[in-house]
Predicted model as a PDB file, atoms N, CA, C, CB and O in Angstrom, pLDDT in the B-factor column:
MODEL        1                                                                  
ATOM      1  N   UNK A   1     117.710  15.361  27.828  1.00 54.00           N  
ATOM      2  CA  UNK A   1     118.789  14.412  27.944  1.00 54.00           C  
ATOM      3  C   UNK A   1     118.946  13.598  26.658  1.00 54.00           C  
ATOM      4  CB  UNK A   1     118.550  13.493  29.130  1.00 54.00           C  
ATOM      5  O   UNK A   1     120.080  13.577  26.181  1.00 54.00           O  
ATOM      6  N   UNK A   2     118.067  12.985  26.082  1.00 55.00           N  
ATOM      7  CA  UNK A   2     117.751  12.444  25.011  1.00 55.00           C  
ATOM      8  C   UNK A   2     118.626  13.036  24.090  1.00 55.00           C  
ATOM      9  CB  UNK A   2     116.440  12.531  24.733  1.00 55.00           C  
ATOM     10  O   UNK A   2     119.751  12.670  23.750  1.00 55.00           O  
ATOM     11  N   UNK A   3     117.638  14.463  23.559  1.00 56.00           N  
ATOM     12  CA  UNK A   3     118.559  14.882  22.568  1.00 56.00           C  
ATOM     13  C   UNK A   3     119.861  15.504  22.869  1.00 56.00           C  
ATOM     14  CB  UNK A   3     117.945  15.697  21.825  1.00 56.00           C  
ATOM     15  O   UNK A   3     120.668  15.399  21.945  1.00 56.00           O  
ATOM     16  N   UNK A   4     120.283  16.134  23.933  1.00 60.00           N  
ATOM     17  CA  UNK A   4     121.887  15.890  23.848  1.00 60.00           C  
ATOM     18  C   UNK A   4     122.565  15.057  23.916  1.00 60.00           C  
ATOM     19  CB  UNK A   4     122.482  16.298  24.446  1.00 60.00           C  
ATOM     20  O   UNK A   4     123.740  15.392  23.761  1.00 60.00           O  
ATOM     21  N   UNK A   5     122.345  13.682  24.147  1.00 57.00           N  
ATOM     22  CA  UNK A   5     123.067  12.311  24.053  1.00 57.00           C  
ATOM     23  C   UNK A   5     122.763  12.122  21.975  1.00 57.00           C  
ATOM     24  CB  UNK A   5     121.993  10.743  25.445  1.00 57.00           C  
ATOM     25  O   UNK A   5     123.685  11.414  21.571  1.00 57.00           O  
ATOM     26  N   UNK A   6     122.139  12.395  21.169  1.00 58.00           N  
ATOM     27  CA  UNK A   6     121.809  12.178  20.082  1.00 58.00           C  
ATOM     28  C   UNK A   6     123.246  13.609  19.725  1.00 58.00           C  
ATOM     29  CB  UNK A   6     119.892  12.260  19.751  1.00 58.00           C  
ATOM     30  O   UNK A   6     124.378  13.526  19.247  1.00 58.00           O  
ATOM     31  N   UNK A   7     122.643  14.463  20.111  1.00 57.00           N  
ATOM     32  CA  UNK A   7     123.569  15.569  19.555  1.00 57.00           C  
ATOM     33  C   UNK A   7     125.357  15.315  19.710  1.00 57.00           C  
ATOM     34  CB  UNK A   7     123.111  17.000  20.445  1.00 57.00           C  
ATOM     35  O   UNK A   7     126.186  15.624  18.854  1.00 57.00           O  
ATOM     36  N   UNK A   8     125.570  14.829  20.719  1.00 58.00           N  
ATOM     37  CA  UNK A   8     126.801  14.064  21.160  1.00 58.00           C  
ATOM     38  C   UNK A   8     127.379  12.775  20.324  1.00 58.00           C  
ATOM     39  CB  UNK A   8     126.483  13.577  22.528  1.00 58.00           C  
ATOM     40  O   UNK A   8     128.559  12.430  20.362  1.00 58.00           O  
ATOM     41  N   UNK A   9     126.356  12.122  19.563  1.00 54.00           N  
ATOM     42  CA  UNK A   9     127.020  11.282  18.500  1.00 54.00           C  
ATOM     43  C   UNK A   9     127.079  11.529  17.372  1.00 54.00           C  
ATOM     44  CB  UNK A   9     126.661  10.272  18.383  1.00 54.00           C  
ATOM     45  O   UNK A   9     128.147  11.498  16.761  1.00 54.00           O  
ATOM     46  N   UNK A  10     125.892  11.846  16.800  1.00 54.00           N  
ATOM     47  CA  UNK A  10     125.599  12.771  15.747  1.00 54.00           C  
ATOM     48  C   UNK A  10     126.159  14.065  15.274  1.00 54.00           C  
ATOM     49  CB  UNK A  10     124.590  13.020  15.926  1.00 54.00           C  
ATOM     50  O   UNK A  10     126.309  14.469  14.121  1.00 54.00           O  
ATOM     51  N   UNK A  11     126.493  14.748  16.650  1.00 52.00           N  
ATOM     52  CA  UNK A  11     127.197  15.678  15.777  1.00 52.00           C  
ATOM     53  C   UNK A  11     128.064  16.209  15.567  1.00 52.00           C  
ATOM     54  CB  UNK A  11     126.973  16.275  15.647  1.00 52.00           C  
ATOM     55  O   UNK A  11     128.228  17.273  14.970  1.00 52.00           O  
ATOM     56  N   UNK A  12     129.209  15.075  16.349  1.00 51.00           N  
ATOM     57  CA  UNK A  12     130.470  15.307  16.246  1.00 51.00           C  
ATOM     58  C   UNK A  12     131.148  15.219  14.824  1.00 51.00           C  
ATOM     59  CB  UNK A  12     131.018  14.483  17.112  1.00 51.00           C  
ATOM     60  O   UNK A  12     130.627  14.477  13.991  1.00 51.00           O  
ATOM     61  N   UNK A  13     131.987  15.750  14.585  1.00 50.00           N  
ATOM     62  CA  UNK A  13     132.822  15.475  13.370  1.00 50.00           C  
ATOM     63  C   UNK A  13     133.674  14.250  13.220  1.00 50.00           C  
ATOM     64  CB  UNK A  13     133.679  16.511  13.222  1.00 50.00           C  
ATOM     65  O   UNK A  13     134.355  13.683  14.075  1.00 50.00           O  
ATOM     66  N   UNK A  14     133.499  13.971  12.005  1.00 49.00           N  
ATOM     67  CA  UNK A  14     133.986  12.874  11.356  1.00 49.00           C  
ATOM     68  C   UNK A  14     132.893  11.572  12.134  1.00 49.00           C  
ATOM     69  CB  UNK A  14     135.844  12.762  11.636  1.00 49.00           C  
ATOM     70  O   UNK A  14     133.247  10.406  12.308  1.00 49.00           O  
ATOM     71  N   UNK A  15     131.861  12.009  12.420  1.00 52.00           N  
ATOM     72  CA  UNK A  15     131.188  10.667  13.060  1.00 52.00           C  
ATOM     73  C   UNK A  15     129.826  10.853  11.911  1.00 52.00           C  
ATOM     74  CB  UNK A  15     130.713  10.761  15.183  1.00 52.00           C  
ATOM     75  O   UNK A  15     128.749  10.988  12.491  1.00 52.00           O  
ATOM     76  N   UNK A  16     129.735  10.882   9.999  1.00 55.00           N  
ATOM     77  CA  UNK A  16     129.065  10.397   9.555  1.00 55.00           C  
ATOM     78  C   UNK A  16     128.538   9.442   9.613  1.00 55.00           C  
ATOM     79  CB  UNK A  16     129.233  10.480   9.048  1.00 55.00           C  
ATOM     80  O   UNK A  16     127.314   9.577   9.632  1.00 55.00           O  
ATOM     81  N   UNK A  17     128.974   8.218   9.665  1.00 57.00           N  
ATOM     82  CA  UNK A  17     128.339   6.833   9.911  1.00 57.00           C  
ATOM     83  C   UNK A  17     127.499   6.294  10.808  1.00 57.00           C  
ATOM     84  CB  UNK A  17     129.080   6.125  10.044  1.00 57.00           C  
ATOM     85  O   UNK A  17     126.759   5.315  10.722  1.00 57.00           O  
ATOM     86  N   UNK A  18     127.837   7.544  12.249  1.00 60.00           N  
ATOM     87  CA  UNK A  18     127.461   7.049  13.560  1.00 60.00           C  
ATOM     88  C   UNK A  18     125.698   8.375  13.256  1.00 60.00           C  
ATOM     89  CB  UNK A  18     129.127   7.463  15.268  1.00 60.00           C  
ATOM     90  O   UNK A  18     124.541   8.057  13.529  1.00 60.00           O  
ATOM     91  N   UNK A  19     126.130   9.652  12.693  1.00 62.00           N  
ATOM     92  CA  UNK A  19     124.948   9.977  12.478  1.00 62.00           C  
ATOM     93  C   UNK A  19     123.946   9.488  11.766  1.00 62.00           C  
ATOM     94  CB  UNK A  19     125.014  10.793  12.215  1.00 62.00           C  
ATOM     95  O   UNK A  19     122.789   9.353  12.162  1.00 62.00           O  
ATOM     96  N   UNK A  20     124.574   9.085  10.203  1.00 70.00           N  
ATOM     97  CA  UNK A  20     123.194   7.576   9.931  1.00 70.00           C  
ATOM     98  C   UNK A  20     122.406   6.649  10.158  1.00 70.00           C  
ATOM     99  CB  UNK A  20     123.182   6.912   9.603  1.00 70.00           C  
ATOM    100  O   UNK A  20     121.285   6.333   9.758  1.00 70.00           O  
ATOM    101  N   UNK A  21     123.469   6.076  11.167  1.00 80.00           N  
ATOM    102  CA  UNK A  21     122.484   5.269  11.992  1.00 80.00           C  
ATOM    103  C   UNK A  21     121.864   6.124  12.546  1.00 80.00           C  
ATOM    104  CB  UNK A  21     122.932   4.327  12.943  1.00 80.00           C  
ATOM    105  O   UNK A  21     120.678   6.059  12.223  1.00 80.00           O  
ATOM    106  N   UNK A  22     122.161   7.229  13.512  1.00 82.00           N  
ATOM    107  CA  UNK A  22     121.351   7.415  14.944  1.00 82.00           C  
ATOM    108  C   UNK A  22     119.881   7.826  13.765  1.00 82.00           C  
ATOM    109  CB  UNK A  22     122.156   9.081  16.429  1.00 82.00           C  
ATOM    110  O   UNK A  22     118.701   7.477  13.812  1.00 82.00           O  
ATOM    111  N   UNK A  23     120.432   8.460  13.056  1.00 84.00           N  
ATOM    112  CA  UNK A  23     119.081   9.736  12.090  1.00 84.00           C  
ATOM    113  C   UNK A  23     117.649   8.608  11.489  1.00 84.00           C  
ATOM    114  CB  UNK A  23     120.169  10.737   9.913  1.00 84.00           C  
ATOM    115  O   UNK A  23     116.441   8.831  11.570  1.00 84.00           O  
ATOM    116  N   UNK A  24     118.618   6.974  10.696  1.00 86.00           N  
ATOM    117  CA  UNK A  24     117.812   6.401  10.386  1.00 86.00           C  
ATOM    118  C   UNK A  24     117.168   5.233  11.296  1.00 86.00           C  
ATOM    119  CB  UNK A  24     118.216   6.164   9.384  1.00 86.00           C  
ATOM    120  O   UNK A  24     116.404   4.426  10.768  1.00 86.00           O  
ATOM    121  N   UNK A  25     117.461   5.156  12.566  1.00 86.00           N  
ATOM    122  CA  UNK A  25     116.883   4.377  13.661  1.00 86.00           C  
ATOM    123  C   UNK A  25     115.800   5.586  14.075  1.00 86.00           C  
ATOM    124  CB  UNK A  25     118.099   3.832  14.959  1.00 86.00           C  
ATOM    125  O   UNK A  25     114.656   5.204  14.323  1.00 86.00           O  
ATOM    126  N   UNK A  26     116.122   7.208  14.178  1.00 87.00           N  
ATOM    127  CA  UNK A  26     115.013   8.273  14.404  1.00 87.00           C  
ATOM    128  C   UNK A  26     113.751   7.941  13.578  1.00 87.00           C  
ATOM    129  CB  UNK A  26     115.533   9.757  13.983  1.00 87.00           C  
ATOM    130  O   UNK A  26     112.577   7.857  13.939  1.00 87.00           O  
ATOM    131  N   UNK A  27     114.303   7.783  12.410  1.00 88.00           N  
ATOM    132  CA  UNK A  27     113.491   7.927  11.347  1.00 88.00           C  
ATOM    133  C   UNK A  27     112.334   7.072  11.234  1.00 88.00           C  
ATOM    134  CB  UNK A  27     114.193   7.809  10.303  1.00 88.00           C  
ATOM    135  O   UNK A  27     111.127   7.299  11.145  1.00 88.00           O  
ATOM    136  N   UNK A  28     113.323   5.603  11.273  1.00 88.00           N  
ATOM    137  CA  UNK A  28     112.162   4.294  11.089  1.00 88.00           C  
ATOM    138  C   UNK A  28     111.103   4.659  12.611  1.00 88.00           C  
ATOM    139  CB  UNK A  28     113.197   2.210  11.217  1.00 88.00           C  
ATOM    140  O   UNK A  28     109.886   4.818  12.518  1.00 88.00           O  
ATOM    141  N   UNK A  29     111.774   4.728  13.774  1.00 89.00           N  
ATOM    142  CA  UNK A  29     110.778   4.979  14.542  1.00 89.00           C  
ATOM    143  C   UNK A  29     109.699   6.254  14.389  1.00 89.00           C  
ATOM    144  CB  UNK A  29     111.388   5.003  15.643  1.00 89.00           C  
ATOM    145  O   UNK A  29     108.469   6.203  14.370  1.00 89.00           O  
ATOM    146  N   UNK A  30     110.289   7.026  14.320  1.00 89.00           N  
ATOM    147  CA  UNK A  30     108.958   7.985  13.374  1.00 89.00           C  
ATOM    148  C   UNK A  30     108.038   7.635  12.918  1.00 89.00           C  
ATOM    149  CB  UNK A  30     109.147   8.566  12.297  1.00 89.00           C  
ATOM    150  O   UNK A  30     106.898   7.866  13.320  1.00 89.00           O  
ATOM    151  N   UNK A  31     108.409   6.906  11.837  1.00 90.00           N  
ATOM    152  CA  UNK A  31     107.306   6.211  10.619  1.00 90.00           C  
ATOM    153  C   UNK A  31     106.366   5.251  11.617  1.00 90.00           C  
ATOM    154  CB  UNK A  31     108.274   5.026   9.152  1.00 90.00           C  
ATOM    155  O   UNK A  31     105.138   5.186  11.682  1.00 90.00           O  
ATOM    156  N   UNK A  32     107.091   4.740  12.149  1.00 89.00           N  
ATOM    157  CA  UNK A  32     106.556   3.373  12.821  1.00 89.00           C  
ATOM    158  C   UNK A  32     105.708   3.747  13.966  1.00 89.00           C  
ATOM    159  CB  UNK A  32     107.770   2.369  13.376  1.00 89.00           C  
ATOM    160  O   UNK A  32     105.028   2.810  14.383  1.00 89.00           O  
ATOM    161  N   UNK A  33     105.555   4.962  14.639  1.00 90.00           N  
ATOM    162  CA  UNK A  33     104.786   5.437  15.689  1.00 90.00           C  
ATOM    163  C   UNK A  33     103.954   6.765  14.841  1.00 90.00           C  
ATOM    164  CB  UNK A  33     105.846   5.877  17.110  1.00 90.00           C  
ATOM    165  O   UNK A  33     103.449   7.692  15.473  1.00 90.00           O  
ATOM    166  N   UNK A  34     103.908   6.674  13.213  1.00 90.00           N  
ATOM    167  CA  UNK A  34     102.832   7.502  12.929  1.00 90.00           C  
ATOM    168  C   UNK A  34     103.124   8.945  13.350  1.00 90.00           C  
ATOM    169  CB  UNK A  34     101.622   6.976  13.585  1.00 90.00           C  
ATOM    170  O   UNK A  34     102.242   9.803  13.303  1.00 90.00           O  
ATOM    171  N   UNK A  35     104.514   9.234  13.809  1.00 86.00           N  
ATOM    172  CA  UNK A  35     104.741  10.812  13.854  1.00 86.00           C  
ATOM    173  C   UNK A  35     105.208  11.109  12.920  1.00 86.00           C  
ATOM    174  CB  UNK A  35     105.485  11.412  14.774  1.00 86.00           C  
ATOM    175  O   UNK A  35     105.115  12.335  12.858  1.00 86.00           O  
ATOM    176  N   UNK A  36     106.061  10.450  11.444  1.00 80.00           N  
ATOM    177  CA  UNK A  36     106.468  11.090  10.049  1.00 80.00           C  
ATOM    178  C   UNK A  36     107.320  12.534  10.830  1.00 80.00           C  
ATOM    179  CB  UNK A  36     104.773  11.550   8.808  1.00 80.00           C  
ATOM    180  O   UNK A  36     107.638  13.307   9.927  1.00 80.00           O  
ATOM    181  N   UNK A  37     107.647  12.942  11.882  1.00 87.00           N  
ATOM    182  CA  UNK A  37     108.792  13.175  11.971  1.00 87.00           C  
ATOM    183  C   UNK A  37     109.621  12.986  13.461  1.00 87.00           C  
ATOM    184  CB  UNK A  37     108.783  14.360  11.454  1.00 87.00           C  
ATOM    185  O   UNK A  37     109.112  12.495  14.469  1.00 87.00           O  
ATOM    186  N   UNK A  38     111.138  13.541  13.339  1.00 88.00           N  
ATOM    187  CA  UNK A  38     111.909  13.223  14.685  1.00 88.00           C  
ATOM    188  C   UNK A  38     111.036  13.859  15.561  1.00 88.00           C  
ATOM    189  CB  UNK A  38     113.479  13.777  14.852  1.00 88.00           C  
ATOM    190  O   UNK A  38     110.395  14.837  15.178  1.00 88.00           O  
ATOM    191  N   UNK A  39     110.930  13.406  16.735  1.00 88.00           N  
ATOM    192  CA  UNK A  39     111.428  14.696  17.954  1.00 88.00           C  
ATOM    193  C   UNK A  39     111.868  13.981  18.807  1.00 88.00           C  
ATOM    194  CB  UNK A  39     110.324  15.751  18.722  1.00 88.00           C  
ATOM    195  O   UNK A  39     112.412  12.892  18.623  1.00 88.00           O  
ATOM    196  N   UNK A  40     111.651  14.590  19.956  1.00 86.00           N  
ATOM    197  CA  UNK A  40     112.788  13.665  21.236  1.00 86.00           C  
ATOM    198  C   UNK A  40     111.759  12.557  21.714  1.00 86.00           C  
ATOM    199  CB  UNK A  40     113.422  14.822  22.994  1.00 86.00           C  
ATOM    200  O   UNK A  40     112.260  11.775  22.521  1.00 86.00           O  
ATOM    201  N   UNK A  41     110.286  12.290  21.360  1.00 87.00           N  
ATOM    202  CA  UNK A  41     109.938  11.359  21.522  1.00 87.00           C  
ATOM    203  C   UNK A  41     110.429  10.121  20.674  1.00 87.00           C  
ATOM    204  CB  UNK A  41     108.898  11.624  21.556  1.00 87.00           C  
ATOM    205  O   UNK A  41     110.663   9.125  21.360  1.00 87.00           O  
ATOM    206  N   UNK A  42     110.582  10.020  19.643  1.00 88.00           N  
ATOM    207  CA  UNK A  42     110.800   9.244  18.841  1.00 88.00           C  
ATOM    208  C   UNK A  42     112.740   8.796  18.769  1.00 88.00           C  
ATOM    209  CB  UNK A  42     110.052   9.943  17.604  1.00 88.00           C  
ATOM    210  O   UNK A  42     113.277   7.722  18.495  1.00 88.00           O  
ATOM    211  N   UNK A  43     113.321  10.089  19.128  1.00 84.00           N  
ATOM    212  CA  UNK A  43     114.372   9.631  19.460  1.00 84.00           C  
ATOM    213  C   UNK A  43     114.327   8.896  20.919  1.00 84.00           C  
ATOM    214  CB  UNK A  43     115.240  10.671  19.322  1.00 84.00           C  
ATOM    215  O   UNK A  43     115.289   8.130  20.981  1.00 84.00           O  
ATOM    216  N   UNK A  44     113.624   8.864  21.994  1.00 85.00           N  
ATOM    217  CA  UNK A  44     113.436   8.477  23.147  1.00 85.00           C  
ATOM    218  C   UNK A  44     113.378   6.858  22.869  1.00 85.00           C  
ATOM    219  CB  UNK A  44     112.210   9.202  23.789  1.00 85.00           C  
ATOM    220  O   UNK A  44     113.891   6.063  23.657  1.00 85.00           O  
ATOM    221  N   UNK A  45     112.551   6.358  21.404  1.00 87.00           N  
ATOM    222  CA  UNK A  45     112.402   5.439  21.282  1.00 87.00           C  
ATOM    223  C   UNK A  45     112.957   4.361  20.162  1.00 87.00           C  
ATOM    224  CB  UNK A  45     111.494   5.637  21.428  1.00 87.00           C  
ATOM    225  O   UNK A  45     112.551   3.214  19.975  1.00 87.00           O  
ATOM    226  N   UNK A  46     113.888   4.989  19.553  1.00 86.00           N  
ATOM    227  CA  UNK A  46     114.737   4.756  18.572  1.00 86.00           C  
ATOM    228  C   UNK A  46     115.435   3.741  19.129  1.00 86.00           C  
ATOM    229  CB  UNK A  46     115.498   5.847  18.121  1.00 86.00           C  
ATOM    230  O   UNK A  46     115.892   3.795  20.271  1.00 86.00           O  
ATOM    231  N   UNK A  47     115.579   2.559  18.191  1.00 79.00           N  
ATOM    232  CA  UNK A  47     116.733   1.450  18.913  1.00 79.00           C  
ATOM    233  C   UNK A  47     117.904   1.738  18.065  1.00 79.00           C  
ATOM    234  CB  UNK A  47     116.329  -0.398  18.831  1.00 79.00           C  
ATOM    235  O   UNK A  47     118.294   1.324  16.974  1.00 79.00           O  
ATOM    236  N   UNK A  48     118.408   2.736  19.085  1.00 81.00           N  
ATOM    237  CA  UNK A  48     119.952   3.218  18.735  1.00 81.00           C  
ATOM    238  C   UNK A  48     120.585   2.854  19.774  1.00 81.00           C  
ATOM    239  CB  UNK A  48     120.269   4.753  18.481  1.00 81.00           C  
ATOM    240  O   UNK A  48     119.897   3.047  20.776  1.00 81.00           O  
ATOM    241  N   UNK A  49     122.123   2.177  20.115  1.00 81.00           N  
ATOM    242  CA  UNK A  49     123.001   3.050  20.930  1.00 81.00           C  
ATOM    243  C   UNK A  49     124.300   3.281  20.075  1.00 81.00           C  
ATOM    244  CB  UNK A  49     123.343   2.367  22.397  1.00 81.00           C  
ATOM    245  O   UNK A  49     124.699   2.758  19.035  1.00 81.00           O  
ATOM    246  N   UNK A  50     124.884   4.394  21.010  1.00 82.00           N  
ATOM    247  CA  UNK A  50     125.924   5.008  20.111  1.00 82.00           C  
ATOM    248  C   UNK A  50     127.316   3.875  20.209  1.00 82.00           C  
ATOM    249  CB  UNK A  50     126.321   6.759  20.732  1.00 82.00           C  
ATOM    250  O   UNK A  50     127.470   2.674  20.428  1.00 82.00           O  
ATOM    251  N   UNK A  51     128.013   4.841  19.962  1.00 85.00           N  
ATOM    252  CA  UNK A  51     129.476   3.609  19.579  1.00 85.00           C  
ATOM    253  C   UNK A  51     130.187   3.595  21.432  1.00 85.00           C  
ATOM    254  CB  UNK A  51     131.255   4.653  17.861  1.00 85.00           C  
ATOM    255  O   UNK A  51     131.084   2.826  21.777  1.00 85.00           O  
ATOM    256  N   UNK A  52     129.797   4.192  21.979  1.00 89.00           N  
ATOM    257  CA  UNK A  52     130.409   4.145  23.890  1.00 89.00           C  
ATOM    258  C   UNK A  52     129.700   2.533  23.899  1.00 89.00           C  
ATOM    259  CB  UNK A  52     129.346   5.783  25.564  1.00 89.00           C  
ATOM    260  O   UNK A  52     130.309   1.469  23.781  1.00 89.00           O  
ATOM    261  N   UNK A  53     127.861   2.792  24.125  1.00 87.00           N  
ATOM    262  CA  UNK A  53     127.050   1.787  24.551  1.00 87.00           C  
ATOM    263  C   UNK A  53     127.497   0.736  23.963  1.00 87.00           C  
ATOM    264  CB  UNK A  53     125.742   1.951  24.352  1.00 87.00           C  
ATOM    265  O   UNK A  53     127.832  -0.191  24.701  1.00 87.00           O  
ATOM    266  N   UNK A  54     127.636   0.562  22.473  1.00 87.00           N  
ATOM    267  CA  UNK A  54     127.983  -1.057  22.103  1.00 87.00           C  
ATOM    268  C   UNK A  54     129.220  -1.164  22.416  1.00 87.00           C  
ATOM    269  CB  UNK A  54     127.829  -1.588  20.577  1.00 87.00           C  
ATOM    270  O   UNK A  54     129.251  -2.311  22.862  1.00 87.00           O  
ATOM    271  N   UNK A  55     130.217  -0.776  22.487  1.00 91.00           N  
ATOM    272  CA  UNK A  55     130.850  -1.498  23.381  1.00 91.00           C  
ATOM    273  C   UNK A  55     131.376  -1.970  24.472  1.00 91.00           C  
ATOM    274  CB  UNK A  55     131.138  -1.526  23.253  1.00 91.00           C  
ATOM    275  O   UNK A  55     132.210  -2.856  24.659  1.00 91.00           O  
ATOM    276  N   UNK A  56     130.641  -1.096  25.363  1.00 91.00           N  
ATOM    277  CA  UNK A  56     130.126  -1.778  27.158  1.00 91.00           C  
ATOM    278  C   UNK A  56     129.649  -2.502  26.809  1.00 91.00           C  
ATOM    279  CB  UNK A  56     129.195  -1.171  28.339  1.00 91.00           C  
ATOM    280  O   UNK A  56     130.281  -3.534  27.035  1.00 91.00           O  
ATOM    281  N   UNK A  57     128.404  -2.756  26.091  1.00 89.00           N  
ATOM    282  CA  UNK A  57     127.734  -4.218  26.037  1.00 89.00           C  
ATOM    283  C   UNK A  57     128.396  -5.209  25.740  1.00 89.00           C  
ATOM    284  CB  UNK A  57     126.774  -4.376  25.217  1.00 89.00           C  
ATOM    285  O   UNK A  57     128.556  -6.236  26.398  1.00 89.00           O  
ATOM    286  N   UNK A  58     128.998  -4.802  24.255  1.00 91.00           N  
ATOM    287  CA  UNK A  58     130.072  -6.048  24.131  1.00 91.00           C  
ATOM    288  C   UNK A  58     131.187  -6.641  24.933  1.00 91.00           C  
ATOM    289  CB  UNK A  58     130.703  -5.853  23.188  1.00 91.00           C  
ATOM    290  O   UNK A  58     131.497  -7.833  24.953  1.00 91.00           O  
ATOM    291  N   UNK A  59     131.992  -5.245  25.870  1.00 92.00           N  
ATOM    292  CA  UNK A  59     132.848  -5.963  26.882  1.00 92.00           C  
ATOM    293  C   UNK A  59     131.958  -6.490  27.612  1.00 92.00           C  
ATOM    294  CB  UNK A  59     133.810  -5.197  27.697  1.00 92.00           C  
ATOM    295  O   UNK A  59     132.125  -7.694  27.416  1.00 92.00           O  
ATOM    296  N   UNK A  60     130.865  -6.338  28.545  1.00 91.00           N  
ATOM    297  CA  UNK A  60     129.907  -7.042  29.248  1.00 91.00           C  
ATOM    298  C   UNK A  60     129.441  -8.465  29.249  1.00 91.00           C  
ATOM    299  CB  UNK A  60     129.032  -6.483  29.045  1.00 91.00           C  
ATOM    300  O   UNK A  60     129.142  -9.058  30.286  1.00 91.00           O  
ATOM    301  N   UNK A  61     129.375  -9.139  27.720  1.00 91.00           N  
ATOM    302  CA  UNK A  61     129.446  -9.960  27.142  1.00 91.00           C  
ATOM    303  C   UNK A  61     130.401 -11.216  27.216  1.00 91.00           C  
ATOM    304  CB  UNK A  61     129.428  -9.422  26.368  1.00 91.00           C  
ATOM    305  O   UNK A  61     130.198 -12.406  27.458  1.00 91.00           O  
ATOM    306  N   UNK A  62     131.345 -10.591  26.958  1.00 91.00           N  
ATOM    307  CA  UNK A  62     132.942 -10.956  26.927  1.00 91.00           C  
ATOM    308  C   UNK A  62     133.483 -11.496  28.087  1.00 91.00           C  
ATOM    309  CB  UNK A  62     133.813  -9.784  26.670  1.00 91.00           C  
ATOM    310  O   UNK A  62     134.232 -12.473  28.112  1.00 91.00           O  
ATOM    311  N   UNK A  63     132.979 -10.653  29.356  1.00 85.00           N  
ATOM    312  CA  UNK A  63     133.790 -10.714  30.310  1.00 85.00           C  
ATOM    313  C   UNK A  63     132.852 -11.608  31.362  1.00 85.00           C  
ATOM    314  CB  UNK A  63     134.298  -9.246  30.739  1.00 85.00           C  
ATOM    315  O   UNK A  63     131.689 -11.232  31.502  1.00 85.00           O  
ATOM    316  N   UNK A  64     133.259 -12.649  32.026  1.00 74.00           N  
ATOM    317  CA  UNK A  64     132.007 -13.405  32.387  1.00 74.00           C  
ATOM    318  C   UNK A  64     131.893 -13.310  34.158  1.00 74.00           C  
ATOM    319  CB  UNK A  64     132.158 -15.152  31.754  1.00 74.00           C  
ATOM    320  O   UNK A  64     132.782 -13.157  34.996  1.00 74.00           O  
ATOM    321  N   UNK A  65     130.838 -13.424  34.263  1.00 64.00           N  
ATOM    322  CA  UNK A  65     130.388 -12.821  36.150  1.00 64.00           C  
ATOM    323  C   UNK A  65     130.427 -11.535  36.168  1.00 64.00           C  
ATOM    324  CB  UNK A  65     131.519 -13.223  37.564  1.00 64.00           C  
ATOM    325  O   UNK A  65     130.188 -10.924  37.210  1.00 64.00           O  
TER     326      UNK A  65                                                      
ENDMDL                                                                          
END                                                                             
């Protein structure tokens, strides 16, 4: 599930920006849990969300009760 929700932002076209983030939130968590590389654990734990999630959160925010 993981990685097809990653593959779904990442690897759509024209969504460079949205793959940078997702790749370098993979990444730092990598480093940071001592695996030096992706897998779906580290994407599991990546503080990513894609461009849907932030902005449910942000309407969520917004909208009060």
């Amino acid at each position: 599930m993981v990685v097809e929700k990653f593959r779904r932002y990442a690897g759509s076209p024209g969504r460079d920006r949205c793959r940078e983030s997702a790749l370098r939130a993979a990444a730092i968590a990598a480093i940071e849990t001592g695996d030096e590389s992706i897998s779906e654990r580290t994407l599991r734990i990546a503080d990513y969300k894609g461009p849907v999630e932030r902005r449910i959160s942000i309407e969520r925010q917004l909208v009060p009760g």
